[in-house]
C-alpha positions as CSV (number, residue, x, y, z in Angstrom):
1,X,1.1,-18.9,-4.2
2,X,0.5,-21.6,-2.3
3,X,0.3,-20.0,1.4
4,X,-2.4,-17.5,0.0
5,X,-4.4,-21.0,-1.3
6,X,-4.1,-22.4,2.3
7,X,-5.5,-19.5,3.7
8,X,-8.5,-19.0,1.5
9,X,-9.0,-22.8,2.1
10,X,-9.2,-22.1,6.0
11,X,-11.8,-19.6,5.3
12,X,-13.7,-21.1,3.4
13,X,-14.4,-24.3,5.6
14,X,-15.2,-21.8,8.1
15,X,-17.6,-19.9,6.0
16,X,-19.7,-23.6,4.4
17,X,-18.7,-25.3,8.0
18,X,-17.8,-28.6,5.5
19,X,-16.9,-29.0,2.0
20,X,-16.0,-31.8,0.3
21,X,-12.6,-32.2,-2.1
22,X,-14.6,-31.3,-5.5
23,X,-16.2,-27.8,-3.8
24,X,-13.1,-26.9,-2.6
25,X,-10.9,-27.4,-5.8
26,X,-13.7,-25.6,-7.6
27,X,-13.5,-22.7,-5.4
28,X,-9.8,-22.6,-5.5
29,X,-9.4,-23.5,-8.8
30,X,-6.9,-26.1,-8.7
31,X,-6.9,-30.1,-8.8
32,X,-8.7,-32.7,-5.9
33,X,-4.8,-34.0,-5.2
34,X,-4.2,-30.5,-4.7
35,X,-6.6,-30.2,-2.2
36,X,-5.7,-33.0,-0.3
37,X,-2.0,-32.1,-0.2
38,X,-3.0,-28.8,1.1
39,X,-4.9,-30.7,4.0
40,X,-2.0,-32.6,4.7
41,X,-0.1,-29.2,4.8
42,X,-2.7,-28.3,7.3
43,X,-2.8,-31.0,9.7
44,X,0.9,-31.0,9.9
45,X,0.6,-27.0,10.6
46,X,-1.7,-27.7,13.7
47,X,-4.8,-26.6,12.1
48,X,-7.7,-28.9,13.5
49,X,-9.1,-29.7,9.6
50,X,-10.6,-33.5,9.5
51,X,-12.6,-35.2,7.2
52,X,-16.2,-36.8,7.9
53,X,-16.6,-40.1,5.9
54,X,-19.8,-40.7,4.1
55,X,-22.6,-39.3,1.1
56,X,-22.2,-35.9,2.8
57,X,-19.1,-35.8,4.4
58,X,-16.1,-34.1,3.1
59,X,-13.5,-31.6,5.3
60,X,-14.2,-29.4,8.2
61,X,-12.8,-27.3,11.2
62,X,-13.0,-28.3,14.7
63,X,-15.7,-25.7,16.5
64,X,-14.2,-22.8,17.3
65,X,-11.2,-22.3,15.5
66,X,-10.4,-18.7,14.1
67,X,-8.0,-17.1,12.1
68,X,-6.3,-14.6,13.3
69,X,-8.2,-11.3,10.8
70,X,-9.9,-9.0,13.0
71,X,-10.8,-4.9,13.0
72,X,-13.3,-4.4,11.2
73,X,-16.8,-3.5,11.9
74,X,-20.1,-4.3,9.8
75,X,-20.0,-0.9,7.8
76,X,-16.5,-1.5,7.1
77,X,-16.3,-5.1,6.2
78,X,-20.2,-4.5,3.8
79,X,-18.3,-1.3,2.4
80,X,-15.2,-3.4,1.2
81,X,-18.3,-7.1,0.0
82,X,-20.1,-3.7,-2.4
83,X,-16.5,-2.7,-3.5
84,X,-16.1,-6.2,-4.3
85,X,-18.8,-7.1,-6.6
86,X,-17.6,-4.3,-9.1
87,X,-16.1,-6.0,-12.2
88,X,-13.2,-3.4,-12.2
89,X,-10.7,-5.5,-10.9
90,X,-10.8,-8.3,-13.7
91,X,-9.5,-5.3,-15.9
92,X,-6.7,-6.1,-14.2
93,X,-6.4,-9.5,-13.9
94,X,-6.7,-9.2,-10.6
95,X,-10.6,-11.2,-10.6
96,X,-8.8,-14.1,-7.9
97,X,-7.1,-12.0,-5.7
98,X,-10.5,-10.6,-4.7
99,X,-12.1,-13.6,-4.5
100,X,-9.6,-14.5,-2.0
101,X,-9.8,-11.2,-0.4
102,X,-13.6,-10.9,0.3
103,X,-13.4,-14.2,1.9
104,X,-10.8,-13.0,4.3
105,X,-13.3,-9.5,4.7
106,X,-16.0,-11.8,5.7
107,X,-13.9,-14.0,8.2
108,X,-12.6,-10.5,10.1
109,X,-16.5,-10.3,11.2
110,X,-17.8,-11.4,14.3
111,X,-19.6,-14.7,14.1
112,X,-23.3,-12.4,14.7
113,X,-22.8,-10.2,12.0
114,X,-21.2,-12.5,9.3
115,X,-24.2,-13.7,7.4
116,X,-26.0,-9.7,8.1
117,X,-22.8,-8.2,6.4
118,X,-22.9,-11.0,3.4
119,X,-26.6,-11.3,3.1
120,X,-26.7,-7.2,2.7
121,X,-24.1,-7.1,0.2
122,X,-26.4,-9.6,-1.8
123,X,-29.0,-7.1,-2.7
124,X,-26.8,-4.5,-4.1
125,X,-26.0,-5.0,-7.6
126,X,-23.0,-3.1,-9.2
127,X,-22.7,-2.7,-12.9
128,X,-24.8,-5.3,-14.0
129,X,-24.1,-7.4,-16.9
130,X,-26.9,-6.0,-19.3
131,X,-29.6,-3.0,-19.3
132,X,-33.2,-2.5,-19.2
133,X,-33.5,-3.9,-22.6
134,X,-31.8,-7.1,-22.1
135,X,-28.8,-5.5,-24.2
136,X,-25.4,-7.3,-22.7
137,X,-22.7,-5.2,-21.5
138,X,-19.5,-6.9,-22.6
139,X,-16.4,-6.3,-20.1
140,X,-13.5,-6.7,-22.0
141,X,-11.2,-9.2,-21.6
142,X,-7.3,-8.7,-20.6
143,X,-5.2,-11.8,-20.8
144,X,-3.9,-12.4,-16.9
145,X,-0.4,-12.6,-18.4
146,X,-0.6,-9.1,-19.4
147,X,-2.5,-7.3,-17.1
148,X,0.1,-8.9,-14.6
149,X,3.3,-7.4,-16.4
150,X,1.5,-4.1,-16.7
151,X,0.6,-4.1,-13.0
152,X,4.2,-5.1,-12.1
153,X,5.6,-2.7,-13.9
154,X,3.4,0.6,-12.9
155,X,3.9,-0.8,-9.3
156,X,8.1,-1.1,-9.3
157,X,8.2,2.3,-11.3
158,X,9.6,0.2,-14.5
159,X,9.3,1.1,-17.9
160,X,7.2,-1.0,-19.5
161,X,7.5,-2.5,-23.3
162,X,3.9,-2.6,-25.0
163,X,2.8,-4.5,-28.2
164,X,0.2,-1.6,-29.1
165,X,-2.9,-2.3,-31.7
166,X,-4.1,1.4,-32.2
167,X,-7.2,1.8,-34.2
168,X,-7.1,2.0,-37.9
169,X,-3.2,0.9,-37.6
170,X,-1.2,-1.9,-37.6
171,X,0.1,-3.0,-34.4
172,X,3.6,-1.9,-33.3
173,X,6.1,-2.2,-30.4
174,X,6.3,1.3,-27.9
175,X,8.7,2.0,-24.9
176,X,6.2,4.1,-22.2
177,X,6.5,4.9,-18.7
178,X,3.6,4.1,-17.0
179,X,1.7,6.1,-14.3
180,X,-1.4,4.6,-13.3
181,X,-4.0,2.0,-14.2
182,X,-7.7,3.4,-14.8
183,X,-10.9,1.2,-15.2
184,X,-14.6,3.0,-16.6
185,X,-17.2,0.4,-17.1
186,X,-15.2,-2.3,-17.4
187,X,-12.7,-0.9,-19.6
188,X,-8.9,-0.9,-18.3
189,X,-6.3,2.4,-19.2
190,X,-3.0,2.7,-18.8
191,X,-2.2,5.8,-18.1
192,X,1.6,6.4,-19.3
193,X,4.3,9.2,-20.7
194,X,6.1,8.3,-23.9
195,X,9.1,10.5,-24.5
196,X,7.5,12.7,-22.5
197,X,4.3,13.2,-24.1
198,X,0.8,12.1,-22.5
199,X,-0.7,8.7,-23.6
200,X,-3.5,6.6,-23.1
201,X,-3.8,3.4,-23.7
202,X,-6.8,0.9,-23.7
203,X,-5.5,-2.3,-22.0
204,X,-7.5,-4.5,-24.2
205,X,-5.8,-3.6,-27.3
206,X,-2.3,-4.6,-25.4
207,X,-1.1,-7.6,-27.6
208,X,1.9,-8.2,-24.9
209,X,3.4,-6.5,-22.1
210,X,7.3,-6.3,-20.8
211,X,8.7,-4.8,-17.6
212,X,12.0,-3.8,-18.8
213,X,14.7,-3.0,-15.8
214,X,15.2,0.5,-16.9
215,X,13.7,3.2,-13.8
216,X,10.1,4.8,-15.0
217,X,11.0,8.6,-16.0
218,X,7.9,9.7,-13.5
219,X,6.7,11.7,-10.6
220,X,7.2,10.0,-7.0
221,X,3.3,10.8,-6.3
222,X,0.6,11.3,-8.8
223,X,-3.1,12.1,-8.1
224,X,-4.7,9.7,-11.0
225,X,-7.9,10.9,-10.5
226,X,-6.9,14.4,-11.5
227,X,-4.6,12.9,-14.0
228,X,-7.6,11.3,-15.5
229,X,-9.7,14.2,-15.7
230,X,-7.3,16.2,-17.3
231,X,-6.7,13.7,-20.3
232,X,-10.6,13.1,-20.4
233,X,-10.6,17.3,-21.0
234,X,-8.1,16.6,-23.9
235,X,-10.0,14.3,-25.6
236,X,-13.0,16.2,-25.3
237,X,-11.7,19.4,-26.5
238,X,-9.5,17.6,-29.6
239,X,-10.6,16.6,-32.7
240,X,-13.2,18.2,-35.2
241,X,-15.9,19.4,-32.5
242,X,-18.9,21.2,-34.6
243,X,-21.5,23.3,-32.9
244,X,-25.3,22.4,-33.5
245,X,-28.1,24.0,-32.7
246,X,-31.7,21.7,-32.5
247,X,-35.0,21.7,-31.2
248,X,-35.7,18.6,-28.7
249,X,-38.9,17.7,-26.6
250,X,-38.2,18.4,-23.1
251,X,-38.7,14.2,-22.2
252,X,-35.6,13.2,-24.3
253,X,-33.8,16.3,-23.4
254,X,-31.3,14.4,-20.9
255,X,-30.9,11.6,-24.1
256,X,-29.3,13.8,-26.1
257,X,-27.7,15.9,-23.8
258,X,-25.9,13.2,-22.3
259,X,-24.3,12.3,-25.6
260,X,-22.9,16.0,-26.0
261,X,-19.6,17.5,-25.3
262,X,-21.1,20.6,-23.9
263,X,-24.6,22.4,-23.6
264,X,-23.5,26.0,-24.6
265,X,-26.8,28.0,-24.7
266,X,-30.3,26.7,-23.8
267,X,-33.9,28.0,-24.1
268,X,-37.5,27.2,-24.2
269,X,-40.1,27.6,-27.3
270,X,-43.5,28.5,-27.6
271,X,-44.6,25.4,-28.1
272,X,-42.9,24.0,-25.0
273,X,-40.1,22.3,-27.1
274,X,-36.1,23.0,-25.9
275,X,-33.9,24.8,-28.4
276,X,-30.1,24.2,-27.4
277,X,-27.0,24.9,-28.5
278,X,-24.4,21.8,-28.3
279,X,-21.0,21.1,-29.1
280,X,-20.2,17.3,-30.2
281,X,-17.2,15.5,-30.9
282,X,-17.0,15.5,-34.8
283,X,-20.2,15.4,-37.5
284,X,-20.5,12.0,-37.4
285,X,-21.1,12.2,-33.5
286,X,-23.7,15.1,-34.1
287,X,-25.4,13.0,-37.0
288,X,-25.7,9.8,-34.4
289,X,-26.7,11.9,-31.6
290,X,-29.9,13.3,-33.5
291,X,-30.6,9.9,-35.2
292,X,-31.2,8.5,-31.9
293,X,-34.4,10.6,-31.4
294,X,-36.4,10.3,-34.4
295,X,-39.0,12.4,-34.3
296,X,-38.2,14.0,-30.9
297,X,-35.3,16.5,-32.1
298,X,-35.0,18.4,-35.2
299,X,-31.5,19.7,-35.9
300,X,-31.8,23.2,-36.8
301,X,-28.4,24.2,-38.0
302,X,-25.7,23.7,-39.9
303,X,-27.0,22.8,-42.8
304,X,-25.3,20.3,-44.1
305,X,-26.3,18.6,-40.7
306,X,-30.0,18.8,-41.9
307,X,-28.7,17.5,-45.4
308,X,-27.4,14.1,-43.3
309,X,-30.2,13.3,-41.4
310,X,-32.9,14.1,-44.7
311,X,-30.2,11.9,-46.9
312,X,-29.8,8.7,-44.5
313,X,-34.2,8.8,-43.6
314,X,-34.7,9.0,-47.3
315,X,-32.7,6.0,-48.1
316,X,-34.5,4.5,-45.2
317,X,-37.8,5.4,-46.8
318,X,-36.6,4.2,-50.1
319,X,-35.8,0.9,-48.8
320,X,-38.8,0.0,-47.4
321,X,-41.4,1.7,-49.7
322,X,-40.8,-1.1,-52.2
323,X,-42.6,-4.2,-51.5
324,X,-39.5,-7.1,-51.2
């Protein structure tokens, strides 16, 4: 909207002091013509905005001016610039909206503490884009279009027309009632009912989205994050979950616990090792799980565990045994 571009314009001649046409229509993503209707818009408002001729030149605020944003304190405002540099909200399509937001967090401080607050939120990195071994972490990516219909319809209480791509089927049209919107490392959820029943739904896998008219068959209040717990239980506890027990030296214990459903029974050995009893998802989660580990875990039981791991590491050995 274009009121909302005016006022992140204001703020950010008051944040960089001066800013020529190009800056500005690349922070606000729109055209140079843009920007200089929306200075025009300005002027005529009674916003002191002029422009400074020459190499360096470019618009600016008369000294002084403020916007009227106040109320928050440096805690606050910092609290809201580290909220802001998680990636959570471009699951949502929401990635401009905060952009413009932050700028108006930073505005609300008093002129002492404005660089402090920003400076500080500077060195604290959230969810960074790859891990200690350079691997990339790839957000996925919802088209703005529907993330936008989504978020309309979850907040009017609408029912909500999805084109679904479930794994392993063809995609297909499904009628839901949506309840809330979930992100976990960078992956969106909807969370929804359909004909009563729970659902879950990974936005990236949303083909199209359409609020329909129709009233939402839901609960006035819901407490997602209860919600969301509940439905991670499910998962969990679905499927074909086997039971393993294995050996595992105690410095790669929290590896391979942190892939398990549950620890059920644990205990040390002689020889300093950790034997534990651990529940996994399905066989081919178990079989992963202890692959990771090499040498460092030795599955114990079931058998036909130990006949997995021997099979796969003696087609490994078979393959590089023979010179190429």
């Amino acid at each position: 909207m274009r009121a909302d571009r005016l006022v992140s314009l204001v703020l950010l001649l008051r944040r960089h002091g001066r800013l020529s046409a190009t800056a500005l229509a690349r922070e606000l993503e729109v055209s140079t013509r843009t920007v200089l209707r929306d200075i025009e818009a300005l002027s005529a408002a009674g916003v002191p905005v002029y422009a400074e001729r020459g190499r360096h030149g470019g618009f600016a605020l008369l000294p002084g001016f403020r916007t009227e944003l106040t109320g928050l304190n440096p805690d606050e405002a910092l609290a809201l610039l580290v909220a802001g540099s998680r990636r959570g909200a471009q699951a949502f399509g929401l990635g401009s909206a905060l952009a413009s937001a932050m700028l108006k967090v930073v505005d609300a401080l008093p002129e002492s503490y404005r660089d402090t607050a920003a400076g500080a939120a500077e060195r604290l990195l959230i969810d960074p884009q790859t891990d200690l071994l350079s691997r990339r972490l790839v957000a996925e990516e919802v088209p703005d279009s529907i993330a936008a219909e989504v978020l309309r319809a979850v907040f009017a209480g609408h029912k909500l027309r999805i084109h679904y791509a479930a794994v392993g089927q063809a995609p297909k049209w499904r009628t839901v009632d949506p309840i809330g919107l979930v992100t976990v490392r960078d992956q969106g959820y909807l969370l929804a009912t359909r004909s009563g029943a729970d659902r879950t739904y990974r936005m990236s896998r949303v083909l199209a989205a359409e609020e329909l008219a129709e009233p939402a068959q839901r609960p006035d209040r819901v407490d997602l994050d209860r919600t969301w717990q509940e439905r991670s239980t499910q998962f969990r506890t679905g499927g074909d979950q086997v039971t393993v027990l294995v050996r595992v030296a105690p410095a790669r214990r929290e590896d391979l616990v942190g892939t398990a459903l549950a620890v059920l029974a644990e205990e040390a050995d002689p020889d300093g090792w950790l034997r534990l009893e651990l529940t996994f998802q399905d066989p081919r989660h178990a079989e992963w799980a202890l692959w990771q580990l090499a040498t460092n875990a030795e599955a114990l039981a079931p058998q036909w565990l130990r006949d997995s791991l021997r099979n796969r590491a003696a087609a490994i050995a078979t393959r590089y045994g023979v010179p190429s």
